[in-house]
VOPAGU-2260 file (C-alpha; in pm, 1 decimal, decimal comma):
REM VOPAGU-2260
SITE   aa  ch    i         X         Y         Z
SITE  UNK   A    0   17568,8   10378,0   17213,2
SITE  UNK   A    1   17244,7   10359,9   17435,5
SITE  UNK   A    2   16958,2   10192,1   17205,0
SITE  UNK   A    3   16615,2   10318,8   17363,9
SITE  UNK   A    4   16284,5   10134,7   17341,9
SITE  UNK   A    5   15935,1   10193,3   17321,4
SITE  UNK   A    6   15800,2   10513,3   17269,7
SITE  UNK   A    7   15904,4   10904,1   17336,7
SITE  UNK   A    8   15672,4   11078,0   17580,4
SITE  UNK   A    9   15642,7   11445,1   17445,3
SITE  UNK   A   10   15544,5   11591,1   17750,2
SITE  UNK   A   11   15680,1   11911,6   17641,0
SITE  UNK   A   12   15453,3   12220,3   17604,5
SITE  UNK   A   13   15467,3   12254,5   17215,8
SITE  UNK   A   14   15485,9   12088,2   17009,5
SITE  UNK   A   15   15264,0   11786,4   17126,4
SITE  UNK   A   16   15223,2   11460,2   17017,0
SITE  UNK   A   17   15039,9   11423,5   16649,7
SITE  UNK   A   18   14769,7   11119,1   16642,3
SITE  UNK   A   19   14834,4   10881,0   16369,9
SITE  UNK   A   20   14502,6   10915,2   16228,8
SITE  UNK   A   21   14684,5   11299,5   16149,0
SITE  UNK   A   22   14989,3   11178,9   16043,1
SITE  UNK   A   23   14824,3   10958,3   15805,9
SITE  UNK   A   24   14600,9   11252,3   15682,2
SITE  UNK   A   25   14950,1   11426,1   15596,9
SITE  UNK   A   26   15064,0   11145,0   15455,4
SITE  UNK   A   27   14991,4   11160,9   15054,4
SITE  UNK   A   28   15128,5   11319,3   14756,5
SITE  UNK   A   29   15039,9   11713,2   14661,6
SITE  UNK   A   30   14727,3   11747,2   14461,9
SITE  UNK   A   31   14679,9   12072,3   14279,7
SITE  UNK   A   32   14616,4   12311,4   14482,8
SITE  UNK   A   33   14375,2   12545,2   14211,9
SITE  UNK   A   34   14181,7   12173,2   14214,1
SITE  UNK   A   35   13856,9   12181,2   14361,5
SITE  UNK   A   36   13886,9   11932,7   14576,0
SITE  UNK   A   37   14155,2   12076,5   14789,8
SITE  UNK   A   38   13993,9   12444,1   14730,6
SITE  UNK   A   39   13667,4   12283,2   14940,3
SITE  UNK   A   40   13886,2   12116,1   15193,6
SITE  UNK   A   41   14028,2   12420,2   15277,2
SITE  UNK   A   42   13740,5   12596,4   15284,9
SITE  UNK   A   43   13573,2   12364,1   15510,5
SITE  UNK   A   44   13902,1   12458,1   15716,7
SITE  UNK   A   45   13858,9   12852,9   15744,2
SITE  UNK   A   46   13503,9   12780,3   15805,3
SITE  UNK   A   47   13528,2   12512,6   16098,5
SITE  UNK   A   48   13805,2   12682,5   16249,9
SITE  UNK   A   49   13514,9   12915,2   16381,8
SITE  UNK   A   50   13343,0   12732,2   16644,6
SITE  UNK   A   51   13723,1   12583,4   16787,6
SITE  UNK   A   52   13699,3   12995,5   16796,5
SITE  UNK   A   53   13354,4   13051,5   16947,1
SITE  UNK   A   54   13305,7   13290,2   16633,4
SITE  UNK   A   55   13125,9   13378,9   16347,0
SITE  UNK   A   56   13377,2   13593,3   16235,3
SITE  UNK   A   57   13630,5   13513,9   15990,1
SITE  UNK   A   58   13931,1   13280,9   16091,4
SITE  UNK   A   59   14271,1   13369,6   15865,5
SITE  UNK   A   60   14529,6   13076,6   15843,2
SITE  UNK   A   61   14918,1   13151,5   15760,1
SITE  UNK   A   62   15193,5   12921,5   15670,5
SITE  UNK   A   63   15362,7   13045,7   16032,4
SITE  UNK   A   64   15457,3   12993,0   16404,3
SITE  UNK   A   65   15231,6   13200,3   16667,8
SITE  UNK   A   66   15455,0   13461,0   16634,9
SITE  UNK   A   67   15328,4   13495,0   16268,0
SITE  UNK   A   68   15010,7   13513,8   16419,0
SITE  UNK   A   69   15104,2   13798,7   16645,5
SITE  UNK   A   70   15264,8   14001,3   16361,2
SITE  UNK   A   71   14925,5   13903,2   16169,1
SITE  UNK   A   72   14661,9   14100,8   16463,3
SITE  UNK   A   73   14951,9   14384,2   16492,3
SITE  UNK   A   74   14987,0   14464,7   16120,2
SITE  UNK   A   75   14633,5   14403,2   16069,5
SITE  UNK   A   76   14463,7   14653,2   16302,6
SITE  UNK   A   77   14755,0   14876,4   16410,7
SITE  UNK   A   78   14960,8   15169,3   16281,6
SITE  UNK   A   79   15269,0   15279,4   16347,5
SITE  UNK   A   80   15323,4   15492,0   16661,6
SITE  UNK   A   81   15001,2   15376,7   16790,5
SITE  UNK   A   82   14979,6   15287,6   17148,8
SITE  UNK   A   83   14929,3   14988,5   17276,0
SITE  UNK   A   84   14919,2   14840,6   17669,3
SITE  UNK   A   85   15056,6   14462,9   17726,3
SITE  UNK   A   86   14974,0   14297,5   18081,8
SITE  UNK   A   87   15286,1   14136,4   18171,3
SITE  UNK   A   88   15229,2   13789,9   18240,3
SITE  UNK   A   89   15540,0   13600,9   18118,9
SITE  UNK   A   90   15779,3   13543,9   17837,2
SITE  UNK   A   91   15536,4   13524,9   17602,6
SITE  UNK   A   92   15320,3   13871,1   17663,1
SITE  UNK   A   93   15710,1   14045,4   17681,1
SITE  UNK   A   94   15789,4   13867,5   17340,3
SITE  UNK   A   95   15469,9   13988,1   17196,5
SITE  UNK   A   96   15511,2   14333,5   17309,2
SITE  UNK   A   97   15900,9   14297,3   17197,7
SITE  UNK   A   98   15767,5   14271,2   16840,1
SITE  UNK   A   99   15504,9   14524,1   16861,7
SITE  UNK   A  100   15832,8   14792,2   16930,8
SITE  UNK   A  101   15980,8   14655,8   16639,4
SITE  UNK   A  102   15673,2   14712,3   16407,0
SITE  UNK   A  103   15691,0   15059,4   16581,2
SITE  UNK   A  104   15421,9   15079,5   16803,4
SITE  UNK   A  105   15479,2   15250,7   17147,8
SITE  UNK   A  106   15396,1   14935,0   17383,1
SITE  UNK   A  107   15373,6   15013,4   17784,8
SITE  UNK   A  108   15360,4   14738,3   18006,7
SITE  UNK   A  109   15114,8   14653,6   18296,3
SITE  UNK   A  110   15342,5   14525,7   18516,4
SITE  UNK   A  111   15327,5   14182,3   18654,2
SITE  UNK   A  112   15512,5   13940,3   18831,8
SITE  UNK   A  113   15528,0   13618,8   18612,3
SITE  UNK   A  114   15335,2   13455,3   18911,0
SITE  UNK   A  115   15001,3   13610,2   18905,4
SITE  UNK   A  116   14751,0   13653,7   18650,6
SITE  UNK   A  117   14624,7   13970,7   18492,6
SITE  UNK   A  118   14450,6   14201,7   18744,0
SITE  UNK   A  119   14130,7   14306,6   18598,2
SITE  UNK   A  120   14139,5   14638,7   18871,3
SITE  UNK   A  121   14501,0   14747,1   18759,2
SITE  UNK   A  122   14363,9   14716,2   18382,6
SITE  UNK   A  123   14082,8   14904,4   18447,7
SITE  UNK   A  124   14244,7   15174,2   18664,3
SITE  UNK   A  125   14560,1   15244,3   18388,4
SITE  UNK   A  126   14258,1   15239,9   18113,4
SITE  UNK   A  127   14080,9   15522,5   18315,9
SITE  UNK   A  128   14384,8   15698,2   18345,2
SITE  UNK   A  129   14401,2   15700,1   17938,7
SITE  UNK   A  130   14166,0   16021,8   17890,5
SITE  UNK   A  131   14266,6   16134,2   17524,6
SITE  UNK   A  132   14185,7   15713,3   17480,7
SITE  UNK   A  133   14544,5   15701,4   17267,3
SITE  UNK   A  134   14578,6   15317,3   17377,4
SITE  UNK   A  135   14401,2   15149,9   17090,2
SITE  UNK   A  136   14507,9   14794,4   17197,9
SITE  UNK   A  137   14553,4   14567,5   17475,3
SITE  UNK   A  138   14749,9   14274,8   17447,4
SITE  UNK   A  139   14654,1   13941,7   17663,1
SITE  UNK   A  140   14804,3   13594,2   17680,0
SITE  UNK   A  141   14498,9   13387,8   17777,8
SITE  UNK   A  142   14733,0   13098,7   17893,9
SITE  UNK   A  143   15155,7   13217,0   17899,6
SITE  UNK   A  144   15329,6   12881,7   17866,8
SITE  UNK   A  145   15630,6   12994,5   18026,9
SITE  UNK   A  146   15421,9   13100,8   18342,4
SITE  UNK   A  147   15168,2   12845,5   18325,7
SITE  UNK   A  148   14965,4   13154,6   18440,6
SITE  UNK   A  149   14586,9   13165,2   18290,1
SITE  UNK   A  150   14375,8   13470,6   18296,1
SITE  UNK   A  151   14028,6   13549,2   18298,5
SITE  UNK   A  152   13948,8   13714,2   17962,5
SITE  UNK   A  153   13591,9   13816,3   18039,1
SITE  UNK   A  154   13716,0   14018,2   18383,6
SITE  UNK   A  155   13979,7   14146,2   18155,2
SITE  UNK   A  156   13647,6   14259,2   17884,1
SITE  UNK   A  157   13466,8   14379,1   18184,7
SITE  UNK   A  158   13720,3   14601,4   18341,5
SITE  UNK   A  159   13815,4   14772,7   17973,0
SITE  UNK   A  160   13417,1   14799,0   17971,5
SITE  UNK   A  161   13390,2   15014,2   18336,1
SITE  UNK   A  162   13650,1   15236,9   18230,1
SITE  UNK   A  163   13512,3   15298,0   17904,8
SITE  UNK   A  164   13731,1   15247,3   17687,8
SITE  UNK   A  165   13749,5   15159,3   17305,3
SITE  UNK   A  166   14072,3   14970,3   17265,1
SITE  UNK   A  167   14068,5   14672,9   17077,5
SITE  UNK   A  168   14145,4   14356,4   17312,0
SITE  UNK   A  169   14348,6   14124,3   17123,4
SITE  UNK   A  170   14399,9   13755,8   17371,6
SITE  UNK   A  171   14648,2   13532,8   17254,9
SITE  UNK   A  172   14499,9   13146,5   17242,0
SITE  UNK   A  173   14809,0   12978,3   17115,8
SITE  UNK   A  174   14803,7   12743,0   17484,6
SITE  UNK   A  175   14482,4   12756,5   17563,8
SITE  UNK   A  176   14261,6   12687,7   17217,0
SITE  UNK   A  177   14077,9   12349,3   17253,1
SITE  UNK   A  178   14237,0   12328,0   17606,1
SITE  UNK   A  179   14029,3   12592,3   17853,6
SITE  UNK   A  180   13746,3   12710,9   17726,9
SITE  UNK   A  181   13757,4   13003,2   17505,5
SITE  UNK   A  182   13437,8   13211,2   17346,5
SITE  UNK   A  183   13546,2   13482,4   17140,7
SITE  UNK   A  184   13220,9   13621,0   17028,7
SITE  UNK   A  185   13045,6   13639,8   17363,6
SITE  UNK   A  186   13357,5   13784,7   17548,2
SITE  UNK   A  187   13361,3   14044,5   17287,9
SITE  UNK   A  188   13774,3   13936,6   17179,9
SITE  UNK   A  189   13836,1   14164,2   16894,1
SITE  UNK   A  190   14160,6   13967,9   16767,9
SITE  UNK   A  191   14233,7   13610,7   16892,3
SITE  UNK   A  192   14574,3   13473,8   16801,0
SITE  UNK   A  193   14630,4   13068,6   16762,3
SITE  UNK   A  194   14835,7   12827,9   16662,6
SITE  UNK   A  195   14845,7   12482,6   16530,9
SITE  UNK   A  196   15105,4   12263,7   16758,1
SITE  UNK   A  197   14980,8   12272,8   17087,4
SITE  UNK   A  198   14583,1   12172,3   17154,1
SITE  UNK   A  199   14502,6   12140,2   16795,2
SITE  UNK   A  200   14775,0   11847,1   16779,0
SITE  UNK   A  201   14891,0   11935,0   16460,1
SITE  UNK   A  202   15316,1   12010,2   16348,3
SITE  UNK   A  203   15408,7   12352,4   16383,1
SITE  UNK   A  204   15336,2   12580,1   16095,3
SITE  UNK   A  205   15012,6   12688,1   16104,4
SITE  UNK   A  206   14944,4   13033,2   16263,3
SITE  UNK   A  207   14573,8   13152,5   16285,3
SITE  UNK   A  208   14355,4   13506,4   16350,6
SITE  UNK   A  209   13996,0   13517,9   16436,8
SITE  UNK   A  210   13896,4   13870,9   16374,2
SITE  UNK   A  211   13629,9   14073,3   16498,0
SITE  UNK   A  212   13428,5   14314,3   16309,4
SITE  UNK   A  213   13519,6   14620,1   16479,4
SITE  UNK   A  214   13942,2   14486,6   16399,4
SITE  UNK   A  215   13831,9   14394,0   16033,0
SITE  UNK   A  216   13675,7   14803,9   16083,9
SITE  UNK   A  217   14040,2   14918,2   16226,6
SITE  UNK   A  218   14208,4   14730,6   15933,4
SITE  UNK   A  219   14043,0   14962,1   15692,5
SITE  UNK   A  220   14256,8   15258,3   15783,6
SITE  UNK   A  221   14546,4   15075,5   15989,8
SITE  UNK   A  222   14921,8   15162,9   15788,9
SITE  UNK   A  223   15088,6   14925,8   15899,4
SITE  UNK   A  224   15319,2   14730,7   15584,2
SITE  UNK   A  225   15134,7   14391,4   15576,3
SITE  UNK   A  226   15081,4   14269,9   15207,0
SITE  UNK   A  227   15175,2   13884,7   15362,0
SITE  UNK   A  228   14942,1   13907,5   15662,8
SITE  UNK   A  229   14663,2   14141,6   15478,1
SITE  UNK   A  230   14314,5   14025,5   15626,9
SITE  UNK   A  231   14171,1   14207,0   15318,9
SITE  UNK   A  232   14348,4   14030,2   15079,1
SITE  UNK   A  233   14288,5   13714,3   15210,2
SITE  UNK   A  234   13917,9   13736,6   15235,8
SITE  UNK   A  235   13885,3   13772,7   14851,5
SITE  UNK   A  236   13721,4   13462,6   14688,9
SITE  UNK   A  237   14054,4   13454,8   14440,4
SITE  UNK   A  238   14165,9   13101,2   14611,4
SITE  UNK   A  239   14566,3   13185,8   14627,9
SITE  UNK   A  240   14525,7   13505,7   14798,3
SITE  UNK   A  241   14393,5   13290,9   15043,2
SITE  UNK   A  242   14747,8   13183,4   15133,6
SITE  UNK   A  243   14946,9   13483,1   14965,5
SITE  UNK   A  244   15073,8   13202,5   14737,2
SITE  UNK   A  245   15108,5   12795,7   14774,3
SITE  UNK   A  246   14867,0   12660,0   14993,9
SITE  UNK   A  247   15055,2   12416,5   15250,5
SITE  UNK   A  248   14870,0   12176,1   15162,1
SITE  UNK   A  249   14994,5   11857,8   15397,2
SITE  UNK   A  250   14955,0   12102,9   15676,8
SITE  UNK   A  251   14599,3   12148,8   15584,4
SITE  UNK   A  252   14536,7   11815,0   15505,5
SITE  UNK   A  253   14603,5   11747,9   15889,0
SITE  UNK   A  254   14425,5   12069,4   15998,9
SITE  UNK   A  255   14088,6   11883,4   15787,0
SITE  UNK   A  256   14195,7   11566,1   16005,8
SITE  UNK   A  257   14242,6   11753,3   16338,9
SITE  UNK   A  258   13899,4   11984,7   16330,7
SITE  UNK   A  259   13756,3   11658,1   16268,3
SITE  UNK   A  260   13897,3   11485,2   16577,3
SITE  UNK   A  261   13849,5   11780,0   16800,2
SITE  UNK   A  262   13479,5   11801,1   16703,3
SITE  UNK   A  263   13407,4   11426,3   16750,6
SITE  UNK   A  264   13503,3   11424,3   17131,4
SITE  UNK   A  265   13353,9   11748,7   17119,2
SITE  UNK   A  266   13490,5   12093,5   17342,1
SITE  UNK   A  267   13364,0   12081,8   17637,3
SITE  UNK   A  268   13449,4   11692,1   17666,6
SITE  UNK   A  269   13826,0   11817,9   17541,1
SITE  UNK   A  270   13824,2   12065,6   17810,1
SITE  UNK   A  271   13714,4   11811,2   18100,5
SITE  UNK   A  272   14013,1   11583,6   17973,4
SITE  UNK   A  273   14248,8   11875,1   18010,9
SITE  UNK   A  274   14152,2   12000,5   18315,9
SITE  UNK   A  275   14107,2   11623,6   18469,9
SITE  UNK   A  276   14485,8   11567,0   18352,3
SITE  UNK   A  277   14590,1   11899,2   18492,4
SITE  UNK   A  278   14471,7   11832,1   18782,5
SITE  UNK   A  279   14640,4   11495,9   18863,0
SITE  UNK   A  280   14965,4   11693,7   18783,5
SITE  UNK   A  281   14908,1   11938,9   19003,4
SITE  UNK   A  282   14852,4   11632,4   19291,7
SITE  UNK   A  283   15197,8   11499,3   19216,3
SITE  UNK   A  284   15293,0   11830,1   19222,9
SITE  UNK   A  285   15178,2   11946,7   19537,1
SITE  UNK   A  286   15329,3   11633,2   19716,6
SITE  UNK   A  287   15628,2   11663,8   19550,8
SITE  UNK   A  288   15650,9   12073,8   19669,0
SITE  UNK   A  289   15598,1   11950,3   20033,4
SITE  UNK   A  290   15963,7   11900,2   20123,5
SITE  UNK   A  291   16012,8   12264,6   20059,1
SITE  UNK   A  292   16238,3   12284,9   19781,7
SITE  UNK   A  293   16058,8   12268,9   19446,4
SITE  UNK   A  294   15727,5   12477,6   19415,4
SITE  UNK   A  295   15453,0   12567,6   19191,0
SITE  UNK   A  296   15515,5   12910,1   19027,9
SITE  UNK   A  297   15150,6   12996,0   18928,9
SITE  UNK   A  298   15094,6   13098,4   19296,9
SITE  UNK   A  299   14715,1   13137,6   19269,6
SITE  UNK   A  300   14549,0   12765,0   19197,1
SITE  UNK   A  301   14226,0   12910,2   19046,9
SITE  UNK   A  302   14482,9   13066,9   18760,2
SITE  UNK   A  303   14653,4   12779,5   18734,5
SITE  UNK   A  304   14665,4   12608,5   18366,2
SITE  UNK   A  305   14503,4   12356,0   18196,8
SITE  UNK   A  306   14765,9   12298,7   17934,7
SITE  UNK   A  307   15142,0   12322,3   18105,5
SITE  UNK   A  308   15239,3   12349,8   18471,0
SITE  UNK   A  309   15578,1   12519,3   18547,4
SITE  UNK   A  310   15790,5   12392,4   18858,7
SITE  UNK   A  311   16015,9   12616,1   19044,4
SITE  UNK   A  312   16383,2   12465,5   19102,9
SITE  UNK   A  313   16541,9   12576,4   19432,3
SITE  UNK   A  314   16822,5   12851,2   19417,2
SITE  UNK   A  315   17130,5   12769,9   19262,6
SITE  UNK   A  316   16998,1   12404,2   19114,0
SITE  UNK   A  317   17000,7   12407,0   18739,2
SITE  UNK   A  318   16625,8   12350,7   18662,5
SITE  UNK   A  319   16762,8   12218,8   18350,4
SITE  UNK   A  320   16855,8   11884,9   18547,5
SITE  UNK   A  321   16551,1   11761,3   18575,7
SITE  UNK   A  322   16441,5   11786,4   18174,7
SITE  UNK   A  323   16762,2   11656,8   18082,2
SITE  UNK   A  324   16788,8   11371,3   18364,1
SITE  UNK   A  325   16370,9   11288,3   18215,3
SITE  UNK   A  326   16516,6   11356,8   17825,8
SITE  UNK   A  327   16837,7   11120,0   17865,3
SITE  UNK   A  328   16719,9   10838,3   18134,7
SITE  UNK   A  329   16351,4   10776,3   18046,7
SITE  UNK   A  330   16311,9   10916,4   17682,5
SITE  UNK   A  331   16029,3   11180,0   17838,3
SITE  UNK   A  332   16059,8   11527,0   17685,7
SITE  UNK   A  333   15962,1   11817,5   17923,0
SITE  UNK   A  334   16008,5   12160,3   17845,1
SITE  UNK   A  335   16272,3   12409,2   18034,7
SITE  UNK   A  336   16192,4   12722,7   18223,2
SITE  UNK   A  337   16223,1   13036,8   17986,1
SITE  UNK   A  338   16285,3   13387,8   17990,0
SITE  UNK   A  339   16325,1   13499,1   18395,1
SITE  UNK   A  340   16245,8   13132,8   18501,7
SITE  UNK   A  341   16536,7   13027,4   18259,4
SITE  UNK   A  342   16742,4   12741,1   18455,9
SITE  UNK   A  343   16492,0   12803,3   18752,8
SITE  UNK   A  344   16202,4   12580,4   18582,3
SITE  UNK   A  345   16092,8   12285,9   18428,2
SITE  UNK   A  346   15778,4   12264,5   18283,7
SITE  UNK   A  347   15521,6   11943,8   18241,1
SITE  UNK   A  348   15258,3   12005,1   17940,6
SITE  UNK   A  349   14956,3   11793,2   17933,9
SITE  UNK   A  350   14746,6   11902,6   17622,8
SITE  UNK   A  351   14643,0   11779,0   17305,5
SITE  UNK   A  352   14681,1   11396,8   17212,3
SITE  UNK   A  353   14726,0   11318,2   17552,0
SITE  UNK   A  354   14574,6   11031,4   17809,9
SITE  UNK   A  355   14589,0   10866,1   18139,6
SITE  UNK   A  356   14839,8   10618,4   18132,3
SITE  UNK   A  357   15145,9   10933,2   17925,2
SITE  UNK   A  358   15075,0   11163,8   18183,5
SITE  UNK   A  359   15111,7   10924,9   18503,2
SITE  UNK   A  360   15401,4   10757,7   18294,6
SITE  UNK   A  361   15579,2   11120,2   18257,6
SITE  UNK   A  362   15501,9   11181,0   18613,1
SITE  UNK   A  363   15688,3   10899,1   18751,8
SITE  UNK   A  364   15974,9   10923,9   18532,9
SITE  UNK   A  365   16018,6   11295,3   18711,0
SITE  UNK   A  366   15980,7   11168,7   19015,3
SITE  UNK   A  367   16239,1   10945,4   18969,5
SITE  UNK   A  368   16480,0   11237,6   18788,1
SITE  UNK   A  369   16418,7   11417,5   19145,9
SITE  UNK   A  370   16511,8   11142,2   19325,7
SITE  UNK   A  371   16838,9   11068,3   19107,6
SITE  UNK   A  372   16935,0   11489,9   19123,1
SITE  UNK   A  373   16939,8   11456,9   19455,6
SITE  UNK   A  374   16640,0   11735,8   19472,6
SITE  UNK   A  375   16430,4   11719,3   19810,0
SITE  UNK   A  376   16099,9   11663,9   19753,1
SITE  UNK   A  377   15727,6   11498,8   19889,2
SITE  UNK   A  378   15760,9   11088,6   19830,6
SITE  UNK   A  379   15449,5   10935,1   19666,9
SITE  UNK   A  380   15322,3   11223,7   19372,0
SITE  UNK   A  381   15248,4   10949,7   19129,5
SITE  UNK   A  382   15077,2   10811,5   19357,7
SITE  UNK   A  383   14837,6   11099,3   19489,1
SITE  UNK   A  384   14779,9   11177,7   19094,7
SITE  UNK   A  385   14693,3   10778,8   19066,1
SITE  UNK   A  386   14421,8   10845,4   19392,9
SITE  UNK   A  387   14285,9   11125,7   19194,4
SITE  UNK   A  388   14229,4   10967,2   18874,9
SITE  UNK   A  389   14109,5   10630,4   19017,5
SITE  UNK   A  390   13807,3   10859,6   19156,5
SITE  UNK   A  391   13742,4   11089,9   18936,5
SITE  UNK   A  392   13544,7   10963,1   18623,1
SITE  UNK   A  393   13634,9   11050,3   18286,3
């Protein structure tokens, strides 16, 4: 039996690694939940979710994944046989649309090519098309972890704006809240979708919806079944239809411990150190992709993320090498290539409780899985992503 050492490095993109000072938080026995101390804990929660939001709009929390949180802005502003338009960006805008079908809502796709991010033009050209205006949502993954693909939501609000059209824009936020900026209110995001395992730092099981008042308008005479995710019913002051029934209370406990760590460094600063840590992955990267074989797969560098970056793998090499070379050799945890880019990818996150010394540390131990799978690549990434943070100040 191999004993291993030290620490794991959870590089992969969700979940991320939980600060102790949250662990700790989460670390107690269950109070009562009807108490008033936990009732003004997790009211402070609902309330400081907002800014992390960029609202002042109510913020709903579930005992759930993201996908909880999808089903949440769906059932909440949608009815059945409603149409809907999803720009395809990756696994994770085709999963969302998969479940809209299932709640059965008739969901077209923008077409895309995993690569690229949305094209505000295309949206606003299929919205002009829409003359009768039966599309009454559109469906946008801000940042599609499988893609590592980022789009620009206010081009997106702009374009639905030129072709005049009232859909409700729904973005999901589950990769990119507290990693790339985000402003709900002043990009006019009816529904924003989040979750609590990737920038907020926090174990999975917290699903979140910031709602907008025109959505909390559509709610009123949506028919979609949704007594669980009812925005309505959890607005009322009655403290358990807060969380349609036991709070999860540990969960909140390190949601209280999180909103306070994310507003002590404070967003923008949180967005600098995720962009400054993207970017010395994307120097390793870039060396590394100079021998021809491996290669970026957000083509575009401007769309490139903040929170993951997904690898290409040459044809016929198992992606899957590499994170399993990292996973059983250095004890670093990457994340695999999904959907399409199944056994074609690896992915590197680089958000939430991350710093300096994980990310080069993760960096070299893939360079060194490359070098052991026999995969051509660039000699000397660390080392380029080393240059780059030596002269770049924090």
């Amino acid at each position: 039996m191999t004993v291993k050492r030290g620490r794991n490095f959870l590089l992969t993109p969700g979940p991320t690694p939980i600060p102790e000072r949250i662990l700790n938080a989460m670390h107690r026995q269950p109070v009562d939940f009807a108490g008033p101390a936990f009732l003004e804990t997790a009211r402070s929660c609902l309330e400081d979710l907002r800014p992390i939001f960029k609202t002042a709009g109510p913020v709903f929390l579930y005992t759930a994944s993201g996908h909880g949180a999808w089903e949440a802005a769906l059932s909440n502003a949608l009815s059945p046989g409603e149409r809907i338009l999803v720009p395809e960006t990756g696994n994770f805008s085709a999963a969302w649309k998969d479940m809209a079908e299932a709640l059965g809502l008739l969901a077209e796709d923008l077409p895309g090519d995993w690569r690229h991010a949305i094209d505000p033009a295309r949206l606003e050209a299929r919205l002009a098309e829409d003359r009768g205006q039966e599309i009454k949502a559109v469906l946008a993954v801000h940042t599609d972890t499988a893609t590592s693909v980022t789009s620009d939501i206010p081009a997106l609000r702009a374009a639905m704006d030129r072709a005049g059209h009232p859909a409700l824009l729904m973005v999901d936020t589950v990769a990119s809240l507290v990693t790339t900026d985000f402003r709900m209110d002043e990009w006019r995001v009816d529904v924003a979708v989040g979750a609590s395992q990737k920038g907020l730092m926090l174990p999975p099981g917290l699903g979140f919806t910031a709602a907008s008042e025109k959505a909390l308008a559509a709610g009123q005479t949506a028919t979609m079944p949704r007594r669980y995710w009812d925005w309505r019913e959890r607005s009322s002051e009655h403290h358990y239809k807060w969380f349609c029934g036991t709070a999860p209370e540990h969960l909140v406990f390190g949601l209280r411990e999180a909103i306070d760590m994310v507003l002590e460094e404070g967003l923008d600063a949180a967005f600098a150190r995720h962009a400054r840590l993207a970017e010395a992955v994307r120097r390793a990267v870039a060396v590394w992709c100079e021998a021809g074989a491996l290669a970026f797969n957000a083509l575009v560098p401007e769309e490139r993320a903040q929170s993951v970056t997904t690898i290409l793998t040459p044809e016929g090499f198992d992606g899957d090498k590499v994170r399993t070379t990292c996973r059983e050799r250095f004890d670093v945890a990457l994340g695999g290539g999904l959907g399409r880019l199944q056994g074609r990818a690896f992915r590197i996150g680089h958000m939430g409780d991350i710093n300096e010394p994980m990310v080069l540390g993760a960096l070299a131990s893939v360079e060194a899985a490359l070098e052991i799978c026999g995969l051509p690549h660039g000699k000397g990434g660390v080392t380029a992503a080393i240059a780059y943070l030596a002269a770049e100040a924090p």
